[in-house]
N, C-alpha and C positions, 0 to 999 in steps of 0.2 A: 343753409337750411338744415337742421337735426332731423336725421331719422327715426322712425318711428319703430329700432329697432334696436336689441342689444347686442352692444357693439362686438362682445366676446363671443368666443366660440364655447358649444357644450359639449358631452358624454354623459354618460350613464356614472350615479355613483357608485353601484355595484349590479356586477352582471344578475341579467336574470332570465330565466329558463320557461318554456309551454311547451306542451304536448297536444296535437291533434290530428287530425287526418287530413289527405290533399285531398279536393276538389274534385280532381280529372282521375288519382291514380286510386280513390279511394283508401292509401294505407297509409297506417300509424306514421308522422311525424315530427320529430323531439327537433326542437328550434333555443339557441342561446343567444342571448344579445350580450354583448361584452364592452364596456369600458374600451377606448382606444385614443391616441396619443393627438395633439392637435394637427391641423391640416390632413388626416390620414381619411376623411370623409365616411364613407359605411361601404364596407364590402361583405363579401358574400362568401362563405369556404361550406365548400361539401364536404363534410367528416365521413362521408359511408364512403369516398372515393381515393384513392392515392394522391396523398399531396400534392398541391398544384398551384397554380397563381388563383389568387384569390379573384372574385370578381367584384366589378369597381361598380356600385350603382350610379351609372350613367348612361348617359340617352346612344351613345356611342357603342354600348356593351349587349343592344335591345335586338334581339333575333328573334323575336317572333310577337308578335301584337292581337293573333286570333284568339278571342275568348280572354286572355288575359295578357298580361305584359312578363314576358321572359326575358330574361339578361343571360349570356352565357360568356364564357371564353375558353377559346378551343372546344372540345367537345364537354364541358362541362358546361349545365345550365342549372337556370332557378326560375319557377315560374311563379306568376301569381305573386308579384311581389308589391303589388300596388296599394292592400289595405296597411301593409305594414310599412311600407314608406311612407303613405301619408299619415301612421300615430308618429312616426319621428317627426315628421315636419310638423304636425300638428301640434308637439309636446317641447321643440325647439331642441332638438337632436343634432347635432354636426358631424359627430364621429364618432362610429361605432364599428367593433367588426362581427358580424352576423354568423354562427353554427348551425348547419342545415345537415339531419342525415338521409334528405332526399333531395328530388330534383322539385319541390312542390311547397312553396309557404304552406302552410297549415290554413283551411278558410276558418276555424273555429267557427264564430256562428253566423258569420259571413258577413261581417261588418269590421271597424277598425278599431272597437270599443275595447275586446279583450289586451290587443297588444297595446293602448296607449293605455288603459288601468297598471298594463303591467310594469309597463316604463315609467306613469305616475309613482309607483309601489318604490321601484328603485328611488327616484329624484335625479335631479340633475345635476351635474358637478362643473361649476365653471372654470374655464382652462384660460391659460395666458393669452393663447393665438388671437387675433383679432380676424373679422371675420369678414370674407370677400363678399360684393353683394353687387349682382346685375341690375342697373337700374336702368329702366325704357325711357329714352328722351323722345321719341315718334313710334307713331303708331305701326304693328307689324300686322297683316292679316295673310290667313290660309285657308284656301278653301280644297275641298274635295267633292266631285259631286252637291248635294245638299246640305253639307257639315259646313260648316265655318268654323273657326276657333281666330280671336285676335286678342292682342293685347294693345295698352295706350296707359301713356304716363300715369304714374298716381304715386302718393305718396304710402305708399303702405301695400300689403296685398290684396286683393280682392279679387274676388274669384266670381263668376256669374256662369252659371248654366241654365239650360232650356231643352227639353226633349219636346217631341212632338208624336202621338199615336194615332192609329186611325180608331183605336178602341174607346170604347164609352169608359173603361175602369180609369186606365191613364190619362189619356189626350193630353191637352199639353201641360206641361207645367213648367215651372221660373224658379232660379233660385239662386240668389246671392250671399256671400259673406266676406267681410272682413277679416282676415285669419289672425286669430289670436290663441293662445290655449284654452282659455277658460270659455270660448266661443266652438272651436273644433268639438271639444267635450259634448258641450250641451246640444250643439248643433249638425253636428254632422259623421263624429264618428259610433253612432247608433245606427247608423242607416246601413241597411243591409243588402246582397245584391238581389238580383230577379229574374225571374222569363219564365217565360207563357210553359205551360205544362209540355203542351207535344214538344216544345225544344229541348226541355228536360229528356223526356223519352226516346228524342230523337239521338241525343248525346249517349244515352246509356245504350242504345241499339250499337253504336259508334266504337264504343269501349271507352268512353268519357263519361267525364261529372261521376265516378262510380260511387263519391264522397259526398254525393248531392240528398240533401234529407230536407222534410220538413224543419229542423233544426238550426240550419245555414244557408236556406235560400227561400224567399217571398216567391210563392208556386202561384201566377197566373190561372186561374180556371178556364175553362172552355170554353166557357160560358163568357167570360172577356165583363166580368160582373162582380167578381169576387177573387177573395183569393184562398187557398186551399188551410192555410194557416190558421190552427186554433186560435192563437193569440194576435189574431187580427196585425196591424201597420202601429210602427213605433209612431210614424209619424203621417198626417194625411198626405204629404207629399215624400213620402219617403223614395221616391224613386230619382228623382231628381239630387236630393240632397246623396243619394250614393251614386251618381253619376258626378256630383260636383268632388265627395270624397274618391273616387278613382281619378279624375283632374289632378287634385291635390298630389297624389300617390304619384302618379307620371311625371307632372312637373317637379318635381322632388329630383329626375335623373339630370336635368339640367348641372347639379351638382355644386348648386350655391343659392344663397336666399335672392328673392326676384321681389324687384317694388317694380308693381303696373297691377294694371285692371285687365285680368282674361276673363274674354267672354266664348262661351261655347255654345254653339246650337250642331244639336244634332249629332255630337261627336262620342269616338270610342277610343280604344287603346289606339288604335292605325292612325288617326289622325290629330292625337296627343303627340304622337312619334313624328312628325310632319310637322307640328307645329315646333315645336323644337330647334326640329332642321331647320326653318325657316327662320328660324331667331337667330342661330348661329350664323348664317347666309348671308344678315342685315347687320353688319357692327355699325352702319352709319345711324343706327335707330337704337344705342343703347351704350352707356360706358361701364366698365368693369370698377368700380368704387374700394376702398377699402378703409374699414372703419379705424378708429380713432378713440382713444380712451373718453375722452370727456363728450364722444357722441358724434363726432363730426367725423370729418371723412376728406380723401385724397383718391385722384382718381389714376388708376391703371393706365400705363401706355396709353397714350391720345389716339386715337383710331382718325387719320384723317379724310379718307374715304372709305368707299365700302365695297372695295375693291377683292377679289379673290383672295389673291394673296393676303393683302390686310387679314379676313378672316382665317385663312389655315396658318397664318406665322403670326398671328398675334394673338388669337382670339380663342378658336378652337383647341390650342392647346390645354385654354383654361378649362374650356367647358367639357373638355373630354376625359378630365384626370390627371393630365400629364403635371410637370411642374409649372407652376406661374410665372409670370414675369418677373422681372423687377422692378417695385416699386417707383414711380414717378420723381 
């Protein structure tokens, strides 16, 4: 069976540069994305710090999940890197390597729109590498408390989320896609993030969000009826559809393209992180594939149970950066 996906790997055709402020620290930061070699995936380097190992976006490299998704190694970290992993994934991104002169993706206007226009702006350059891809042959399910997040076979990716509020503005909402580029654009990476006003306040009282403005975040009213934003919701369910783009962003650390159907209810950065773990846990519910010029495909070391070891000597290496197998 041909997948519905292109078999090569990509990069950026030439690097390109934004400037904004974080989030959490409030201050000015200058962000480059740069062209990089095949297999090298998108790591992370802090220019304001002493050179150091660069850090490897994967689920493996993820120290902290509150409020946003941070990757670090050794004492150097990146936070908030969930809008702009999911424009790579969203724009068909494989390998880049990332300039940061803070510890803070930049939220620009708090959605994923500015960095995939701006990776659109470059284009993308296909490279020789062929490109490894986790495909789910059984279903995986995680639960946490009230969250759920599971994935199950499909030929492509799809992505389905569902929040639930007790507020009359929210309450619940659904929302699916097929991830394609010209589908992420229109569909999902407009949507922008949120929370109720007092949480805003409550962060600034904190010494957080000090980057937080009418400008980059949909402000909840009090009132639980409106929202404080002139320019009213891109979309009438915008909340969900930037909960489905923060999915997108997280699953991105997995660290290779994924055919299945996740479904999320109720979930945040913590249990994108969990879900993950639990993928790698299960090699008897998925084989590591690797494409093929005319489309087809060959599949990675046969996993023949789903035994421990199996996972950390055969599996895990892949998903965590290290070098891959070889070939079947």
């Amino acid at each position: 069976m041909s997948l519905p996906l292109d078999p090569y790997q990509y990069t950026l055709k030439n690097a390109v540069s934004c400037c904004g402020v974080g989030l959490h620290s409030g201050r000015t930061v200058n962000l480059t994305i740069k062209p990089a070699s095949i297999d090298n995936g998108i790591r992370f380097f802090r220019s304001d710090l002493a050179p150091g190992k660069p850090i490897k976006a994967h689920m493996n490299k993820v120290v902290d999940t509150r409020l946003a998704t941070t990757i670090g190694e050794d004492s150097c970290t990146v936070s908030t890197t969930e809008h702009l992993m999911a424009a790579l994934k969203g724009y068909g991104i494989d390998n880049v390597d990332i300039e940061i002169d803070s510890g803070e993706v930049p939220i620009m206007d708090g959605s994923a729109e500015p960095f995939f226009l701006m990776i659109k702006k470059s284009g993308k350059k296909r490279q020789s590498g062929l490109r490894k891809v986790l495909r789910i042959t059984k279903p995986i399910h995680y639960t946490e408390g009230d969250s759920r997040v599971s994935i199950t076979p499909y030929n492509g990716l799809k992505v389905t989320g569902e929040i639930q509020f007790d507020d009359t503005f929210i309450k619940t909402q659904k929302y699916s896609i097929n991830l394609y580029a010209d589908k992420f654009a229109k569909e999902i990476a407009r949507a922008r993030t949120f929370g109720y006003v007092e949480q805003v306040e409550e962060l600034w009282a904190n010494g957080l969000a000090l980057g937080g403005t009418l400008e980059n975040v949909i402000a909840i009213h009090w009132n639980r009826k409106s929202i404080l934003n002139e320019d009213g919701l891109r979309f009438d369910n915008e909340f969900i559809r930037h909960k489905v783009l923060d999915l997108i962003g997280d699953i991105a650390l997995l660290g290779c393209p994924v055919l299945g159907h996740i479904e999320a209810y109720k979930a945040g950065h913590t249990q994108h992180l969990g879900f993950m773990q639990a993928i790698a846990k299960r090699p008897d519910c998925w084989e590591l594939i690797e494409m093929k010029q005319n489309g087809a495909h060959s599949v990675f070391n046969h996993v023949v149970n789903g035994t421990k070891v199996a996972a950390e000597d055969l599996i895990m290496p892949f998903l965590t950066g290290a070098p891959t197998p070889a070939t079947v």
